[in-house]
C-alpha positions in Angstrom: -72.1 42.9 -41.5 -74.2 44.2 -38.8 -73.4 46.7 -36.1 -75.2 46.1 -32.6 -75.3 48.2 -29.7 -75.4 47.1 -26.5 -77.5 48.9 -23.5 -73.9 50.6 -22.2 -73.1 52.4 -25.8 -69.9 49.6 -27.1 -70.9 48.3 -30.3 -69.7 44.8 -31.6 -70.7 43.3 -35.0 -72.2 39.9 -36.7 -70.4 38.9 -39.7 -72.7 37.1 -42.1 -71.9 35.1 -45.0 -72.0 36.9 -48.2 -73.9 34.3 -50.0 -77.4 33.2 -49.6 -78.0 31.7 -46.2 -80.2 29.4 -44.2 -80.8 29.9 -40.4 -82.8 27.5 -38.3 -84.6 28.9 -35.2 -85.6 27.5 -32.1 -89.0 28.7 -30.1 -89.0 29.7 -26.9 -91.9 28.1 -24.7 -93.3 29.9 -21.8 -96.5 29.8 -19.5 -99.0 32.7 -20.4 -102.4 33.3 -18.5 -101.1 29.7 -16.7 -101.4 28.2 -19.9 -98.3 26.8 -21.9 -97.0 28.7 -24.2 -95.1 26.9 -27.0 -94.1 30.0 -29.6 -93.2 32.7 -26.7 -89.8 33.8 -28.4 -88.0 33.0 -31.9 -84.2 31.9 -31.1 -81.5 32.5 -33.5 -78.2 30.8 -31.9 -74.6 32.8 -32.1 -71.3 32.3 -31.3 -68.8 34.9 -29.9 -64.7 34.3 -30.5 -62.8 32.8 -28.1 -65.5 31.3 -26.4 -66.8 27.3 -26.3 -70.4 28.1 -26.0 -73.1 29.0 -28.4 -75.9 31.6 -26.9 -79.3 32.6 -28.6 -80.7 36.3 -29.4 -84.1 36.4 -30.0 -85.1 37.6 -33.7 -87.0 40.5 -33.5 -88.6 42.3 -36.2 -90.3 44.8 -33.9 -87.1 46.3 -33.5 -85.9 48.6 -36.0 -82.1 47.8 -34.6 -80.5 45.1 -33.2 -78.5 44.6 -30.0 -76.5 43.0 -26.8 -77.7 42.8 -23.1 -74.5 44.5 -21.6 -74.8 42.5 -18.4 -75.1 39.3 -20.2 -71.9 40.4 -22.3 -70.3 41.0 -18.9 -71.3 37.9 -17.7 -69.8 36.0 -20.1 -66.5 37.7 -19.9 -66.5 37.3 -16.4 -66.2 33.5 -17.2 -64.8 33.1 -20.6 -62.3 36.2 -20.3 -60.9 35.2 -23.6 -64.0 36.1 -25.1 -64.1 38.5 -28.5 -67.3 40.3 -27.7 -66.7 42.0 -31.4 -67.2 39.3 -33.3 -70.7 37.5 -33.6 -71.1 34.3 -35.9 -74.6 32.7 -36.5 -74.3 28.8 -34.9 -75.4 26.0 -35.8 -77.1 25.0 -32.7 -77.1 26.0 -29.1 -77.3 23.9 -25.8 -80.6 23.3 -24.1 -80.4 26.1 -21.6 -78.5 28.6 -23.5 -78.7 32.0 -22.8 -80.4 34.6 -24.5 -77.6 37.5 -24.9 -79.5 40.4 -27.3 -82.1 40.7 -30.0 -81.5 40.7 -33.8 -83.8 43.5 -35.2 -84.8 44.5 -38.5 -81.6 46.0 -39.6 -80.0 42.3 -40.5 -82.6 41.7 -43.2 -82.5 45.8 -44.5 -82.1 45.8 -48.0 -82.6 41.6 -48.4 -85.3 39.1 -48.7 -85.9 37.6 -45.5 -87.9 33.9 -46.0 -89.8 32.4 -42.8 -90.6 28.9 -43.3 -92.5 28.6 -40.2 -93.4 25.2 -40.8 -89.3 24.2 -41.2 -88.9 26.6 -38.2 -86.1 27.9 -41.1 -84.8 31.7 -41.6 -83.8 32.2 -45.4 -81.6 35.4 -45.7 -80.9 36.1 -49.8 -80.5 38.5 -52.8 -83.0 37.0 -54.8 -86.3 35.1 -54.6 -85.9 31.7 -55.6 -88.2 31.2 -58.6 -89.7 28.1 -57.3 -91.2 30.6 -54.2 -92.0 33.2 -56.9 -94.3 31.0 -58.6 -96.1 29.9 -55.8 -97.2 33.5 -54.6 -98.5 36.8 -55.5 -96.5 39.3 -54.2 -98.0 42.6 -52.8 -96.4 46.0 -51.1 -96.1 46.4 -48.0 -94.1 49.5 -46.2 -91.1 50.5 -43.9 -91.8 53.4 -41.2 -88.6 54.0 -39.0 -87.7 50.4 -39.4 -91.2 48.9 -38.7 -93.0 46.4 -40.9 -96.6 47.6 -41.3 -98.9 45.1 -43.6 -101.5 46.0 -45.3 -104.4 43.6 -44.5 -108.3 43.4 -44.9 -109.7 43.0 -41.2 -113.4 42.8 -40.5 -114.1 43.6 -43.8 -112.2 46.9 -43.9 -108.5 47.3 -45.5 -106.0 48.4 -42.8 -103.0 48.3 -41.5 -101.0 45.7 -39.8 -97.9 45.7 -37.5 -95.9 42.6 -38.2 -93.0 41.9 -35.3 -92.0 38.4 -35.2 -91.1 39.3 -31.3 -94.7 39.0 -30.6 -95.7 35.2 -30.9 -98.5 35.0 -28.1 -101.1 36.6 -29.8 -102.3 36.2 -33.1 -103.7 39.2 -33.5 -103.5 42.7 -31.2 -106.3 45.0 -31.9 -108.4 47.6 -30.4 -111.3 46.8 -27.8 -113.4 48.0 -30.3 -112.6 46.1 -33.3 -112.4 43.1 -30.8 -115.3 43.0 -29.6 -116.9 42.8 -33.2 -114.5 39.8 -34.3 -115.9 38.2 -31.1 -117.8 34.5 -32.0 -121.4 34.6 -30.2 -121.7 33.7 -27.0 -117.9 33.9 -26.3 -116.5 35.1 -23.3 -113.4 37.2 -23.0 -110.3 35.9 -20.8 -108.7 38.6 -19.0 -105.0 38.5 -17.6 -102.3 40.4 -17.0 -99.2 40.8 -18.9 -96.0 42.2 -18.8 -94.3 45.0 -21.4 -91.0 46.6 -20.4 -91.4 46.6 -17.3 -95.0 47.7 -16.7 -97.9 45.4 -15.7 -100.5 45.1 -18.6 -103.7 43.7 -19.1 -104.5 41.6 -22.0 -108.1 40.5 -22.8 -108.6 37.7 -25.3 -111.8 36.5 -27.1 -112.6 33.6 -29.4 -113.5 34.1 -32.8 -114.4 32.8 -36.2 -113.0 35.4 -38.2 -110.4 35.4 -40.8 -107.8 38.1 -42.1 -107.3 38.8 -45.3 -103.5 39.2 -46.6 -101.2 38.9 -49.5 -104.3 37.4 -51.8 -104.8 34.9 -48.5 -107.1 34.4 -45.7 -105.7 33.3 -42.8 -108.3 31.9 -40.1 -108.0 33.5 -36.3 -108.7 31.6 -33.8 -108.4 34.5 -30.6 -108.3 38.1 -30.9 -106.7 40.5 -28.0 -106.9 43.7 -27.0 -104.9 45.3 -24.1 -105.9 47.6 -21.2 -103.3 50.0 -19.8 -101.8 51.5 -23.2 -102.2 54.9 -23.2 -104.9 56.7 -25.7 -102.5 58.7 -26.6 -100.7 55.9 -28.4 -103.8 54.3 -29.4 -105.3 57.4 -31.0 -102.2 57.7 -33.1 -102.0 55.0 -34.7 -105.5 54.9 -35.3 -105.0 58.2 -37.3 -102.3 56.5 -39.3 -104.6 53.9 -40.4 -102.6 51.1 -38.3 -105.8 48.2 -36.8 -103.4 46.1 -34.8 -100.1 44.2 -34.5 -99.8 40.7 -35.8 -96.8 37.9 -35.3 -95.9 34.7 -35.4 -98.6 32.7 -34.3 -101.2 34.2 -37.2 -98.7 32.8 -39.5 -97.3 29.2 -38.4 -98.9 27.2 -41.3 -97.3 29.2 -44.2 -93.7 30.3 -45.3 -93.9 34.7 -45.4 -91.7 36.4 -47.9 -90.6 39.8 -46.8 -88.7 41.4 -49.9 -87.4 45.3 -48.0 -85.6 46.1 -51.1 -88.5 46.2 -53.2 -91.3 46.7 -50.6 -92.4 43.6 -51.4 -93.9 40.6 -49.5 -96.4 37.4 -49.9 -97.4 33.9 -48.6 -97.4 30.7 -49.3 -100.0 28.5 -47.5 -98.3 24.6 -46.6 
């Protein structure tokens, strides 16, 4: 059971089965830099009580708590007043333009081993890591700070620090200009657009390269590496001094199923 807040301060819960579990998820597509985008957003569908239709909340892991959009909640109520906004069930499957009414943060896996079978586009909440995934994988530590997933990682030949938030599918890798422009392939040139983060106009600028990164024992190819104009250097300098080289998410990982054990601090991957 997980308690969510929505934006006006009501809370409501998700009641999850007790036993091991298997979600599928949906992706969000999107346009980005007029381009398609097929991974934009991972979509977990729910159900409320006392109401026929099944809605989506985005899955999240760059936010350390989950939660409702109030005016979505109010919408709903508006038309299904026989609604149970308390009660949240995962669904089996939502329609086609279901809406998206709150994001599911990292507090649903706290304390559990969350599988991602990106491949399977599967969720796999459990207790215990199935020995077959075990075998398959060397497991490494990773860390918790306020809720946040940081990786450790070796990038550009360095060891680091990685953000991992499974709300961030269009790049595969975030980094500073810096680091950026030394992953960059020869003769590449950079693509500059802007994008859009809580409510402030950003501008992302993304470079081919023929890098890899090097994580859980496993080197993952890049393809594009991005850096972003408009943060301030305040945040920037910070977490340069903690040692954090960028933010990765879904896209670095699509080919491979990423165990996340936050009991134990413990996390791998296995390449499919």
């Amino acid at each position: 059971m997980i308690w969510l807040t929505t934006a006006t301060g009501a809370t409501a819960q998700i009641n999850l089965p007790r036993q091991d579990q298997q979600i599928k998820f949906t992706w969000l597509s999107d346009t980005l830099n007029h381009k398609p985008e097929a991974y934009s957003a991972m979509l977990v569908s729910v159900k409320l009580a006392g109401c026929p239709k099944a809605f989506y909340m985005q899955f999240d892991l760059g936010a350390p708590h989950s939660m409702l959009y109030s005016q979505q909640i109010k919408n709903i109520i508006g038309k299904y007043p026989k609604t149970d906004t308390g009660t949240f069930n995962i669904a089996k499957g939502a329609g086609k333009n279901a809406v998206i009414i709150g994001t599911i943060g990292e507090d649903m896996i706290d304390g559990k081993t969350l599988i991602i079978d990106y491949p399977k586009q599967e969720l796999s909440i459990v207790t215990t890591l199935p020995e077959k995934l075990s075998k398959q994988t060397t497991l490494g530590s990773f860390m918790l700070m306020k809720g946040s997933i940081l990786l450790p990682a070796i990038l550009n030949g360095k060891q680091t620090i990685l953000f991992f938030d499974t709300g961030s599918s269009a790049f595969e890798l975030l980094t500073s200009k810096e680091t950026a422009d030394k992953l960059a392939a020869p003769n590449t040139t950079t693509e500059s657009y802007p994008v859009k983060s809580w409510g402030r106009t950003l501008t992302a600028n993304t470079t081919h390269t023929q890098d890899s990164l090097g994580i859980a024992v496993q080197k993952l190819p890049i393809k594009n590496v991005t850096y972003i104009d408009g943060a301030s250097d305040s945040q920037v300098q910070q977490m340069l001094k903690l040692g954090i080289g960028g933010m990765v998410g879904n896209k670095l990982f699509l080919n491979t199923i990423l165990i996340l054990d936050t009991r134990n601090k413990k996390f791998g991957l296995v390449i499919k």
